[in-house]
BAPA-567936 format. One record per residue (C-alpha): residue number from 1; residue in three letters; x, y negated, z negated. Coordinates in nm, 4 decimals. Layout:
REM residues N
<seq:NUM	type:ALA	c1:X	c2:Y	c3:Z>
...
***
This chain:
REM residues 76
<seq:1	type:UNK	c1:1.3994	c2:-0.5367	c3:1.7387>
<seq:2	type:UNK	c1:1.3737	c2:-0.7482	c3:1.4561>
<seq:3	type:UNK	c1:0.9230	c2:-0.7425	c3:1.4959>
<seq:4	type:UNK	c1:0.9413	c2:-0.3377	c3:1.5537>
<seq:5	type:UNK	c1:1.1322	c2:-0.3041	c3:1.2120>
<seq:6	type:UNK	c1:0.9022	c2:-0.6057	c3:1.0669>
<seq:7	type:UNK	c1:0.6158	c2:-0.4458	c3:1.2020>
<seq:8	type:UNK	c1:0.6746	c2:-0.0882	c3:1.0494>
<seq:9	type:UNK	c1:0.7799	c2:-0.1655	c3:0.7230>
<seq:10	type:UNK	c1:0.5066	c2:-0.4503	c3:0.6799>
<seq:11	type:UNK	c1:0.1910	c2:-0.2880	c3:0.8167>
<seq:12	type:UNK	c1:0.3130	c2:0.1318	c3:0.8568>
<seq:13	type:UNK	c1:0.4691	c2:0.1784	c3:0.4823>
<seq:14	type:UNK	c1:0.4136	c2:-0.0877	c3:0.2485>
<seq:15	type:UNK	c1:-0.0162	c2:-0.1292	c3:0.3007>
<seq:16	type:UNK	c1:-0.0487	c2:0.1770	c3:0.3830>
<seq:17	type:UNK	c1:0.1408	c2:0.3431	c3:0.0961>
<seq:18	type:UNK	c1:-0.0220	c2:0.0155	c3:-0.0988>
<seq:19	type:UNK	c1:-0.3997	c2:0.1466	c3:0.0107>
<seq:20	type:UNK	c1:-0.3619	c2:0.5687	c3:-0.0653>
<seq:21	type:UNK	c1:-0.1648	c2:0.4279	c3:-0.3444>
<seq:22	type:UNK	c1:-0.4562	c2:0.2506	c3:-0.4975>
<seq:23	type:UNK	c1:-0.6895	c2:0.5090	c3:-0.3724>
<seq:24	type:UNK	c1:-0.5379	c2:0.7855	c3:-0.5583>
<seq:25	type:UNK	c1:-0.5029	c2:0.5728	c3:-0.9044>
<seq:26	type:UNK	c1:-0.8814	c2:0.4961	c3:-0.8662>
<seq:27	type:UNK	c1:-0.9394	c2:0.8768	c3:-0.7579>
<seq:28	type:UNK	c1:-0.7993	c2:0.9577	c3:-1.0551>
<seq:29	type:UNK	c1:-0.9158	c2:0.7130	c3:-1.3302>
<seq:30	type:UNK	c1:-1.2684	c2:0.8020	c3:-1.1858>
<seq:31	type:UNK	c1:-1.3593	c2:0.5165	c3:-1.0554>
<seq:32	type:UNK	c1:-1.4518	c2:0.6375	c3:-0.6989>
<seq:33	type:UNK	c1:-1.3623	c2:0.3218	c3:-0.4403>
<seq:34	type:UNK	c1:-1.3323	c2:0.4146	c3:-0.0329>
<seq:35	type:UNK	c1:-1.1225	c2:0.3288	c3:0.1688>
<seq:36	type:UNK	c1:-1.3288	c2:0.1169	c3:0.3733>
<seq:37	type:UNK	c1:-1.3168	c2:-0.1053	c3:0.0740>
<seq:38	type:UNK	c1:-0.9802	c2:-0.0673	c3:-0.0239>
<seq:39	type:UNK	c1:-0.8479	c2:-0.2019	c3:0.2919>
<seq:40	type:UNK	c1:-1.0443	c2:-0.4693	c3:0.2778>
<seq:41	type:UNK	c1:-1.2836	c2:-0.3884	c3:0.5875>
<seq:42	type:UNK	c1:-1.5816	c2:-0.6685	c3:0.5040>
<seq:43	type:UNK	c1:-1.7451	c2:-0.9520	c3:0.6669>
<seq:44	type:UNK	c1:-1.5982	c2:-1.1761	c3:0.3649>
<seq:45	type:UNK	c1:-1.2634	c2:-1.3078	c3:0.4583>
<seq:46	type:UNK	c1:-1.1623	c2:-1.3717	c3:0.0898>
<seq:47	type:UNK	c1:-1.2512	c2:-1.0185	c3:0.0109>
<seq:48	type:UNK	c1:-1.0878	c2:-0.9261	c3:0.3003>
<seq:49	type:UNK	c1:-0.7020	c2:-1.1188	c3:0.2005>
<seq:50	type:UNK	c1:-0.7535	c2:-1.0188	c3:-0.1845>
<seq:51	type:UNK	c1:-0.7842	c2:-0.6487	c3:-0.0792>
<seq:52	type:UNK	c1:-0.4988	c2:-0.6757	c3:0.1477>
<seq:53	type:UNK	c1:-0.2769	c2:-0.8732	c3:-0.0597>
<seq:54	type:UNK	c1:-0.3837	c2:-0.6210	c3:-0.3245>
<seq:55	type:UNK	c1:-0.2358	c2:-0.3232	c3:-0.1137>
<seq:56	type:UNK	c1:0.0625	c2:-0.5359	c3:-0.0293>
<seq:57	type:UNK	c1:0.2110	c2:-0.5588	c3:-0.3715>
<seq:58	type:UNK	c1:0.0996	c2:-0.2291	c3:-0.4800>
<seq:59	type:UNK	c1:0.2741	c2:-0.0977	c3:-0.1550>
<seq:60	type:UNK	c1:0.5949	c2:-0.2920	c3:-0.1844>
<seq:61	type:UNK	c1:0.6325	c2:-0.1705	c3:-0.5593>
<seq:62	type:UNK	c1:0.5508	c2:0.2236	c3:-0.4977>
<seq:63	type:UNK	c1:0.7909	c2:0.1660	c3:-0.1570>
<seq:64	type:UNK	c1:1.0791	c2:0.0547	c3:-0.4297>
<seq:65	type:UNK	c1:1.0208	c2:0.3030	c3:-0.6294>
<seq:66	type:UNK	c1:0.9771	c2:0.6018	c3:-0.3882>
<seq:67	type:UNK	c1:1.3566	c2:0.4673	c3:-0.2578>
<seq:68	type:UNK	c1:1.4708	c2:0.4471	c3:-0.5743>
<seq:69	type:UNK	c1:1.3854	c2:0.8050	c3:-0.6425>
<seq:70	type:UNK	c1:1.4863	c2:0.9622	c3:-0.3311>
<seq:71	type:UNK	c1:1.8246	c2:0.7611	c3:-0.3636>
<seq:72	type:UNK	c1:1.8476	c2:0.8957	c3:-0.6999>
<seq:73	type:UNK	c1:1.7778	c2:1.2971	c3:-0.5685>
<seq:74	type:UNK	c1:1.9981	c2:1.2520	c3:-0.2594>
<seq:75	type:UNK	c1:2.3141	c2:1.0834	c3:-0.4379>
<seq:76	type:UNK	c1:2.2274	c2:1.1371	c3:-0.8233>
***
């Protein structure tokens, strides 16, 4: 039970809410990245760890934040 709910908050929400997360704020500064990049898809395994890493953090901080606010709507 334990490596379903590690599993689906780890890989499911936080990197992939890190990844579109990143992908939209690049989107929108204009400076057009893919995906394929953003998630860290190359042959260099350092690239490879920063990226995902990267989309880790970003993920765990919009994931806060996106509980924070539907906390705040649902009991606020």
């Amino acid at each position: 039970m334990n490596l379903f709910i590690d599993l689906i908050l780890r890989r499911i929400i936080v990197r992939v809410l890190g990844l579109y997360t990143r992908y939209f704020f690049f989107y929108t500064i204009g400076k057009k990245k893919t995906i394929k990049y953003l998630s860290g898809n190359t042959k260099e395994l350092s690239t490879s760890l920063s990226q995902d890493f990267k989309n880790a953090i970003v993920g765990t901080i919009s994931f806060v934040f996106l509980s924070i606010g539907i906390a705040y709507i649902v009991w606020g």
